[in-house]
N, C-alpha and C positions, 0 to 999 in steps of 0.2 A: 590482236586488239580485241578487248570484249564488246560485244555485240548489247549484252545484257550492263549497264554501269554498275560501279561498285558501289555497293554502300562506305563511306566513308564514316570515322569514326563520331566528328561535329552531326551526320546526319543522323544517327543512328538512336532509335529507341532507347529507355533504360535497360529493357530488355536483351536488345541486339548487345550493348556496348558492353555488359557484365559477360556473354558469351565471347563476347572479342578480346575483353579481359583474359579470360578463365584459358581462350587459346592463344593467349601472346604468355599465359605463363605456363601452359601444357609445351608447346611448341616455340618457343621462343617468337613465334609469330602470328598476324592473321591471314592464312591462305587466301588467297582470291578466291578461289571456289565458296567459303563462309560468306565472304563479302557480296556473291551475287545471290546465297541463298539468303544473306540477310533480307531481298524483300518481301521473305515469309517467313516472319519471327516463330511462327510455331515451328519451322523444322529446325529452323537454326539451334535453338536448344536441344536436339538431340544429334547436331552433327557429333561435339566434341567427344560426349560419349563411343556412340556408335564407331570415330577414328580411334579413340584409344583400346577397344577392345579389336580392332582389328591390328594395327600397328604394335602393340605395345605386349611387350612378351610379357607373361605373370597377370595378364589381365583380360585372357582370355584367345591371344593370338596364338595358334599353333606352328609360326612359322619363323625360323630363328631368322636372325635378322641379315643375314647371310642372301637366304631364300626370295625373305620379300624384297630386300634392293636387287635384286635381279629382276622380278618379276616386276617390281616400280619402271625400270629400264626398259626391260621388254614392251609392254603395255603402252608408255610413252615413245618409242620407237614406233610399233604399228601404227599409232594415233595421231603420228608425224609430229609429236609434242616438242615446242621448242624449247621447254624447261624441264 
């Protein structure tokens, strides 16, 4: 359960809601992680970026996609991550 609420999308600035956009059609979704950085719209516009150059092969990620779902598993494992 988060500790921090989510922004939800009715609450959400025009701001926040064009980035919640932009990752429900990058990602087919909007992470919870966006939703709690939603209540600082200045970062929130440079999550999406910043995920796709890390995640997204041809767009700056050096790591095939093999790699990083290991390391997504890994990571969430030590963190005792239930998703």
């Amino acid at each position: 359960m988060a500790r921090v609420p989510f922004v939800q999308d009715i609450d959400a600035s025009p701001d926040v809601r064009a980035a919640f956009e932009a990752a429900n059609s990058f990602n087919g979704r909007v992470a919870n992680s966006m939703r709690v950085f939603a209540h600082s719209p200045a970062i929130v516009k440079f999550l999406l970026p910043l995920q796709a150059v890390l995640q997204k092969e041809g767009l700056g990620c050096k790591l095939d996609a093999k790699t990083r779902a290991l390391a997504m598993i890994k990571v969430s494992a030590l963190n005792e991550c239930r998703y």
